[in-house]
C-alpha positions as CSV (number, residue, x, y, z in Angstrom):
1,X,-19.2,-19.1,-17.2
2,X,-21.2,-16.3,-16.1
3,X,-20.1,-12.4,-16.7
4,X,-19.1,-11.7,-13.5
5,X,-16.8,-14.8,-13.2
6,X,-15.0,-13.6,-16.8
7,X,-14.8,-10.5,-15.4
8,X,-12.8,-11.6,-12.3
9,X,-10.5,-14.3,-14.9
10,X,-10.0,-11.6,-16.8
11,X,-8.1,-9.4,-14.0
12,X,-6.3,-12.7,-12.5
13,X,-3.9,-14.1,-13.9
14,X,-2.6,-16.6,-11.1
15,X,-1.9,-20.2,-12.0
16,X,-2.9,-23.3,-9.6
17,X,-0.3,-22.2,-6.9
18,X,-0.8,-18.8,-6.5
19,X,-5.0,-19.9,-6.1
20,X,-4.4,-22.6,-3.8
21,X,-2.5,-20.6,-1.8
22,X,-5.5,-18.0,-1.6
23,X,-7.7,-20.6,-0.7
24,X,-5.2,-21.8,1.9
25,X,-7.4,-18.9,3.7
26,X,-10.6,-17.7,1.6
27,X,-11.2,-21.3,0.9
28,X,-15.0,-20.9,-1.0
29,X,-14.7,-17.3,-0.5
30,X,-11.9,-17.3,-3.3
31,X,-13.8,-16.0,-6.3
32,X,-15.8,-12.9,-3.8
33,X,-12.3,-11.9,-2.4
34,X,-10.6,-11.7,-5.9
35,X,-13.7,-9.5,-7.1
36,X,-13.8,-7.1,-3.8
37,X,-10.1,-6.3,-5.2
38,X,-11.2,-5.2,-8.6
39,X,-12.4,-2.0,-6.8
40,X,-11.4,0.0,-4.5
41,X,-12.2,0.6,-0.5
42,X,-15.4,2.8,-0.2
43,X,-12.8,5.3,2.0
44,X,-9.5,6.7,0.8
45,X,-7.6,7.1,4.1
46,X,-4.7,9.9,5.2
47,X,-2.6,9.6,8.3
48,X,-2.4,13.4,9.7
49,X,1.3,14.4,10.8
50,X,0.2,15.1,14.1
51,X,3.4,16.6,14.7
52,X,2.7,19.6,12.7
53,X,-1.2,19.9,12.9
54,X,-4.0,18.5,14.7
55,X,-6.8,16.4,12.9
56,X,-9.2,19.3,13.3
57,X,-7.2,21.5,11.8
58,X,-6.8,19.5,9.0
59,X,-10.3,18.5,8.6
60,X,-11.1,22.0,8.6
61,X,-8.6,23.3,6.1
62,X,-9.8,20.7,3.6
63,X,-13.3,21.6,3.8
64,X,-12.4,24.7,3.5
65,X,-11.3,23.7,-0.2
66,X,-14.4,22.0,-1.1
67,X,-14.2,18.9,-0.2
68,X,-15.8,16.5,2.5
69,X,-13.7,14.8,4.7
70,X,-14.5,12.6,7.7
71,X,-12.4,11.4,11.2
72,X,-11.8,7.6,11.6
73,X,-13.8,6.0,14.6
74,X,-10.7,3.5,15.2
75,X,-7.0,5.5,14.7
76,X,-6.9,9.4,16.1
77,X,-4.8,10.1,13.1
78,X,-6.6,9.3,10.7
79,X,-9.3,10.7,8.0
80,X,-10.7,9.4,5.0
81,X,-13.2,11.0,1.9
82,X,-15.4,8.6,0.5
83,X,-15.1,7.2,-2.9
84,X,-17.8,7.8,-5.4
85,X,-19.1,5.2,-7.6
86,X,-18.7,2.7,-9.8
87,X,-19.6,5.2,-12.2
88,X,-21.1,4.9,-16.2
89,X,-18.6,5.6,-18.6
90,X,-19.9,6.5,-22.2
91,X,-16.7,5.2,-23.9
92,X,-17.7,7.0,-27.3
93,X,-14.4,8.8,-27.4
94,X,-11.0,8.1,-29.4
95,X,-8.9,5.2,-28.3
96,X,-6.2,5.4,-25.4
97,X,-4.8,2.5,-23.8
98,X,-2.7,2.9,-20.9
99,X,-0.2,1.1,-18.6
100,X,-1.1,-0.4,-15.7
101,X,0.1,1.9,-13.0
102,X,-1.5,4.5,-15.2
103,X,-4.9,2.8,-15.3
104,X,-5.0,2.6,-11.5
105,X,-4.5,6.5,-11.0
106,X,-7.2,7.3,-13.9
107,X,-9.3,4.8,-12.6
108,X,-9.8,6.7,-9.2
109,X,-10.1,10.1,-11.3
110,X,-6.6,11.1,-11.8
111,X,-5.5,12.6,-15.1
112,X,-3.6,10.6,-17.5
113,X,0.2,11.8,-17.9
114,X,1.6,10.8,-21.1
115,X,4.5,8.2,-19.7
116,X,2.0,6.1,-18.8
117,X,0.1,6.1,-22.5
118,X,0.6,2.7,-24.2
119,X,-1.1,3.7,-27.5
120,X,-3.7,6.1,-29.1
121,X,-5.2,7.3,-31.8
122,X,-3.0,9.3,-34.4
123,X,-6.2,11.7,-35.0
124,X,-6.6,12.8,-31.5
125,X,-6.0,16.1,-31.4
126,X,-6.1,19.1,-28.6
127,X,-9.4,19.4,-27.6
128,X,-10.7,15.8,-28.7
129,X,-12.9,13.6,-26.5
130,X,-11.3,10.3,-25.6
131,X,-11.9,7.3,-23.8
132,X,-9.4,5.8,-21.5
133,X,-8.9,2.0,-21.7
134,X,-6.5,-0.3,-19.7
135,X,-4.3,-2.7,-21.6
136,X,-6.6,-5.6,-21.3
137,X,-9.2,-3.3,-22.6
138,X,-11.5,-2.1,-19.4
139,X,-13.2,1.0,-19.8
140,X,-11.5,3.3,-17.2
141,X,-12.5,6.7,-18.1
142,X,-13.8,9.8,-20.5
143,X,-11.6,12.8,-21.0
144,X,-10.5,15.7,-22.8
145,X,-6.9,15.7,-24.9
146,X,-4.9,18.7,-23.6
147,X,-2.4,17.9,-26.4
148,X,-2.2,15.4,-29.9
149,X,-1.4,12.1,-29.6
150,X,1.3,12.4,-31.6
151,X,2.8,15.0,-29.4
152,X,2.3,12.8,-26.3
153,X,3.9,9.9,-27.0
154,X,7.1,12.5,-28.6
155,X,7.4,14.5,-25.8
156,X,6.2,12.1,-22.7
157,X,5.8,14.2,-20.2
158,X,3.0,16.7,-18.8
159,X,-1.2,16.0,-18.2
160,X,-2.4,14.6,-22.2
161,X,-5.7,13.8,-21.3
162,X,-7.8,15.9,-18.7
163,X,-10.4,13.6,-16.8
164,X,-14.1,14.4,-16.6
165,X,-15.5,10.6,-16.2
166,X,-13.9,8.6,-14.1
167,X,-15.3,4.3,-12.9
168,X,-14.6,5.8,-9.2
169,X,-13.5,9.3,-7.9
170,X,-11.7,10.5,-4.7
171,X,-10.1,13.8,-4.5
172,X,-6.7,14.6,-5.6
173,X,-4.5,14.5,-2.9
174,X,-1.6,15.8,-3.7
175,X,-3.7,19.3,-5.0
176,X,-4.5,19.3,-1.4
177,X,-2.6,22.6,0.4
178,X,-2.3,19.9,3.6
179,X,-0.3,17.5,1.2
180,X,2.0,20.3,0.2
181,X,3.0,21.5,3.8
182,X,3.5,18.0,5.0
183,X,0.3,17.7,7.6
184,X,-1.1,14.4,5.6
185,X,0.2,11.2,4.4
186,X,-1.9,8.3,2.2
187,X,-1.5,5.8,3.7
188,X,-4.4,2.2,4.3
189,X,-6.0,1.9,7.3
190,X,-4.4,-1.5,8.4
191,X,-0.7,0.0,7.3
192,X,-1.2,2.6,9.9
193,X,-2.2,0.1,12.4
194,X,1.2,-1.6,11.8
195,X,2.9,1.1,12.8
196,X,0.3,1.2,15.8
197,X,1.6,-2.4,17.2
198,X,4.9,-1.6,17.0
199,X,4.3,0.7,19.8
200,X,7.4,3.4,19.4
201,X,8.9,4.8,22.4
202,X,11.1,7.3,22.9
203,X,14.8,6.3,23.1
204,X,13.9,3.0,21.7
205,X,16.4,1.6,18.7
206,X,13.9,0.7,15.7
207,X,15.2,-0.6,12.3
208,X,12.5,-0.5,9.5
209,X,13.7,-2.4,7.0
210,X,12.1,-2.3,3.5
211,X,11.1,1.5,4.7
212,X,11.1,3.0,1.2
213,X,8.9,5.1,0.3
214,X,8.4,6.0,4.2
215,X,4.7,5.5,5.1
216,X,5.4,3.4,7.9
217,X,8.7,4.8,8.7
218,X,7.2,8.2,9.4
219,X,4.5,7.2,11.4
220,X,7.1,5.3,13.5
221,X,8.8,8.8,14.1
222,X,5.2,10.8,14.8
223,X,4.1,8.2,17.0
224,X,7.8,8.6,19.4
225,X,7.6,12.1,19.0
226,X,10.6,12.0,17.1
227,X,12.6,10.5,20.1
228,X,13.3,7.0,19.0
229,X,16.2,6.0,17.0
230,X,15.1,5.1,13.4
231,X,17.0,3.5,11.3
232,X,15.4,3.1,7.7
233,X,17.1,0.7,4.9
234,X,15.9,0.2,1.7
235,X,18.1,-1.1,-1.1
236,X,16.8,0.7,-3.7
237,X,18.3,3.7,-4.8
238,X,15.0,5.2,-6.4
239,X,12.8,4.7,-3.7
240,X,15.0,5.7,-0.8
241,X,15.1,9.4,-3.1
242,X,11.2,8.5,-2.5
243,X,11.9,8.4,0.9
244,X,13.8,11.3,1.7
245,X,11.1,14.0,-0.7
246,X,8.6,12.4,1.6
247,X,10.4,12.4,4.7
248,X,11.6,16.2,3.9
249,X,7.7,17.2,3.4
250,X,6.8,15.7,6.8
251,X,9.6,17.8,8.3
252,X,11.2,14.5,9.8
253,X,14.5,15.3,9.6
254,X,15.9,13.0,12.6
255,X,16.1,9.3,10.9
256,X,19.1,7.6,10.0
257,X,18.3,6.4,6.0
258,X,20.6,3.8,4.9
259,X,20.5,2.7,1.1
260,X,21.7,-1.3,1.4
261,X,20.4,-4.5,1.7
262,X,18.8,-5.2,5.3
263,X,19.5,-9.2,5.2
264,X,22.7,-7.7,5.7
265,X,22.7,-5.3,8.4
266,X,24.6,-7.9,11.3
267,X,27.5,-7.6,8.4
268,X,27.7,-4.0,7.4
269,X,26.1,-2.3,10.5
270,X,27.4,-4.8,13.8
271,X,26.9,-1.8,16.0
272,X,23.1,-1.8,15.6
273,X,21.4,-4.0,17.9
274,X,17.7,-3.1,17.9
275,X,14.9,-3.3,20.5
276,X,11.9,-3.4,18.3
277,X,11.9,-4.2,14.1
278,X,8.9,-3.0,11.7
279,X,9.4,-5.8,8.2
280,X,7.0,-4.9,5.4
281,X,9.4,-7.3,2.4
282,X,8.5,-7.1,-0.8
283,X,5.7,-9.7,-0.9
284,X,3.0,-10.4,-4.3
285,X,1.3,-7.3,-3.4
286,X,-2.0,-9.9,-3.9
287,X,-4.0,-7.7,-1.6
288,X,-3.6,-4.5,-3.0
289,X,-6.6,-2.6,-4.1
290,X,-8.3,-1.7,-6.7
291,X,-6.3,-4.3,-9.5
292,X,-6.8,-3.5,-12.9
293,X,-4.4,-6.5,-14.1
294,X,-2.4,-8.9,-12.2
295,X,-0.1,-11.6,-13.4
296,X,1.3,-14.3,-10.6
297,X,2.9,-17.7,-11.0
298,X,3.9,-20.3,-7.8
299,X,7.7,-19.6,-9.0
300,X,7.4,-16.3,-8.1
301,X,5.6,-16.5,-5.1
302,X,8.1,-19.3,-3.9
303,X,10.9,-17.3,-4.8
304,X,9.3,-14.4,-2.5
305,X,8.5,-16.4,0.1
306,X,12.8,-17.4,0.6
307,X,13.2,-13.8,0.2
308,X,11.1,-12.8,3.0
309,X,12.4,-15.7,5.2
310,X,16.2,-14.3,4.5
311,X,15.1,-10.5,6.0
312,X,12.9,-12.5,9.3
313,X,16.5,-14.7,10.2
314,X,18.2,-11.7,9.9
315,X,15.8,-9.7,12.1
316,X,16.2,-12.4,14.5
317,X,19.6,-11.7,14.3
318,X,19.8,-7.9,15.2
319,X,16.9,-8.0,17.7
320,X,18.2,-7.4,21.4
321,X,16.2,-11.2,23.4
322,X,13.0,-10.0,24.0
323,X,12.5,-7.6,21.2
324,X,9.8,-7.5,18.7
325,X,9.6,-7.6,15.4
326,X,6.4,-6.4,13.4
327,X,6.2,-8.8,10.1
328,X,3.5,-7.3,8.1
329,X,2.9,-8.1,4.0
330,X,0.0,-6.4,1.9
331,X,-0.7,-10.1,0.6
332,X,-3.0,-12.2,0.8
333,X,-1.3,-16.0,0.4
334,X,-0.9,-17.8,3.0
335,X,2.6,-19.0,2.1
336,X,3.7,-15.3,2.6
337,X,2.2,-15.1,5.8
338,X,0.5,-18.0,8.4
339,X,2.9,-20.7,6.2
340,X,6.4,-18.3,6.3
341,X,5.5,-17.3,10.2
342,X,4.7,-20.8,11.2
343,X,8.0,-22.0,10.8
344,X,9.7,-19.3,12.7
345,X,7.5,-20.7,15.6
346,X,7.9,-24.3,15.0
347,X,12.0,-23.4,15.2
348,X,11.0,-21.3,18.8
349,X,12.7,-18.6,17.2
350,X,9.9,-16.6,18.2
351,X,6.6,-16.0,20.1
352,X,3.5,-14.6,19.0
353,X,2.3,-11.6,21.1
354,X,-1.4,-11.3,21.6
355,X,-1.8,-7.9,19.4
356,X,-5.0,-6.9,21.5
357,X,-2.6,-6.5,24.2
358,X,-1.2,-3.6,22.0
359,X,-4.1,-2.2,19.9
360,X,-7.2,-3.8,22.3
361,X,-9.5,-2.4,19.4
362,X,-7.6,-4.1,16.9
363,X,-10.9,-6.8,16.2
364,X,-13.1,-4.7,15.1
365,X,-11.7,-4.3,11.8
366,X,-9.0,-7.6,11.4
367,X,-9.8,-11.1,12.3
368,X,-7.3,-14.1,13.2
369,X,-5.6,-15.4,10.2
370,X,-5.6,-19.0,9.3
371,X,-4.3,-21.5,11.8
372,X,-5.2,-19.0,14.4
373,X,-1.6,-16.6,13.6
374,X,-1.0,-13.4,13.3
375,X,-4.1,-11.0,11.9
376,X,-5.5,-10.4,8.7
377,X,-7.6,-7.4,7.1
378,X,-10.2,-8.7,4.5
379,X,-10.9,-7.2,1.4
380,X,-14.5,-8.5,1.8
381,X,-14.8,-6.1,4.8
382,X,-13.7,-3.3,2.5
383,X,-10.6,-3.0,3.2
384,X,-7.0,-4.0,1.0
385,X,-5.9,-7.2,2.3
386,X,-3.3,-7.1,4.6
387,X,-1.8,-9.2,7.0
388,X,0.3,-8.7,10.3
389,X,1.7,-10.4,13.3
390,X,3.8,-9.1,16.5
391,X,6.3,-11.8,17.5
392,X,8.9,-11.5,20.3
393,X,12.7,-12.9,20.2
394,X,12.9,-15.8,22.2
């Protein structure tokens, strides 16, 4: 086994399932797509609120704070800063491991807040050079302590360890004066182009529904003007107060949020009949970039799969004939996707609509998925995977 192959085994931990539904797609390509996701995209995108600003004057006001920004050739909203490195890391300072949402912010640069600390050294101190590790012990990053060890894992809260070395780096956005008056949103390339095929038009009833924490759900609203009816569900409690700070930021104060279980909504909200549906369900999140650690097994991803084919039969449900409905995942299985979708077709529940149709430059970035449905955004052309596919109620 060569380095490169224990590096990639090291990350991944998917049993036989989980792989042979990868390869369902990748086929031979397996082992190169699984080690594109280790890092991230060489651009960090943001969707500008177009609503408030225009992308110019955005562009503007972040060079204006030191930092290079650049327009997309593809969406007019968005902008992106390249991502420096992979970057040497001396590793010579005290021990800190951290958890692994924490590993993925320090990785890109970001500080390291105490919650996310998993252990470190009793003798770090204030002032102490330390080296940040991720709980299956890669190197993340070099940094100063801003307070002990002992005092960060007692008080668990505030910055304990100020980044100086970093394996990537992209700027902070949320230091960024555009992030703080709501003209910007982070938010993936392909994500945005989601939003893109659902084509929102004014007066148009659209349910999102898994819309928490709002990415898509606020594009939905910038792209009608604020002029369609949105109605966003989410059934977490936690994430739709996500959804509201966010939404609040943006200045979108015209969507109906609903906290409850979208498979669902024919029940507890009969009066809603909608002419277009955006689905992002919670899926393995297999194509989500960079991965520091990830643990899948087939149960789970067959127990996802029934959960995302409960919120499609229900979309089918509230969709007026002749409505769409946007399925999109940020996996890249097949059974979450081209095998879940395919079924829905073979029933003639629904049609597949030819996306170019929508977004004509939609192939210069995604390619067909397997068995020729829906589209799909590699990670070995730099991107997160993704996958998406506009169907129409039959």
């Amino acid at each position: 086994m060569n380095d490169l192959s224990y590096f990639v085994r090291k990350i991944f931990d998917y049993d036989d399932f989980v792989l042979d539904s990868i390869k369902k797609v990748y086929d031979d390509k397996i082992f190169d797509v699984l080690y594109s996701l280790t890092r991230p995209s060489s651009r960090l995108y943001l969707r500008v609120n177009l609503l408030r600003s225009s992308v110019n004057d955005v562009v503007r006001e972040i060079r204006e704070e030191g930092y290079e920004v650049f327009r997309d050739e593809l969406l007019e909203e968005a902008v992106y800063f390249r991502v420096e490195g992979p970057n040497k890391v001396d590793g010579s300072g005290l021990r800190v491991v951290v958890d692994k949402r924490a590993a993925e912010s320090v990785l890109m640069g970001s500080n390291l807040y105490a919650p996310g600390v998993v252990y470190c050294e009793r003798s770090i101190e204030k002032g102490s050079s330390v080296s940040i590790y991720s709980e299956n012990n890669i190197l993340l990053a070099d940094g100063e302590a801003l307070i002990s060890c002992e005092e960060a894992l007692r008080i668990r809260r505030g910055i304990f360890v100020k980044v100086y070395k970093s394996l990537f780096k992209a700027p902070p956005i949320r230091d960024l004066r555009v992030w703080e008056r709501g003209l910007v949103y982070p938010q993936s390339l392909p994500s945005m182009i989601v939003s893109r095929l659902l084509d929102p038009r004014p007066g148009e009833v659209i349910v999102d529904m898994c819309a928490a924490p709002g990415g898509k759900t606020s594009h939905i609203y910038e792209l009608s003007r604020g002029e369609a009816v949105i109605y966003a569900f989410d059934h977490s409690k936690k994430r739709i107060e996500e959804m509201i700070s966010n939404l609040r930021r943006l200045g979108h104060d015209k969507i109906n949020i609903i906290h409850g279980d979208s498979r669902y909504i024919s029940i507890d909200h009969p009066y809603i009949k909608a002419d277009k549906i955006l689905l992002d369900p919670p899926c393995t999140s297999t194509g989500v970039r960079p991965k520091i650690y990830d643990h899948k097994t087939g149960d789970e991803l067959r127990s996802l799969v029934k959960y995302q084919e409960q919120f499609i039969r229900e979309a089918h449900r509230i969709l007026r004939k002749g409505g769409v409905l946007i399925y999109s995942t940020c996996s890249i299985t097949y059974d979450e996707n081209e095998g879940l979708i395919k079924k829905f077709l073979d029933e003639k529940l629904f049609e597949e609509v030819d996306p170019e149709k929508i977004f004509r430059e939609i192939y210069r970035i995604g390619e067909r998925g397997a068995d020729d449905i829906g589209v799909r955004f590699s990670p070995l052309k730099d991107l997160p995977g993704h996958y998406v596919i506009v169907l129409i109620k039959r």
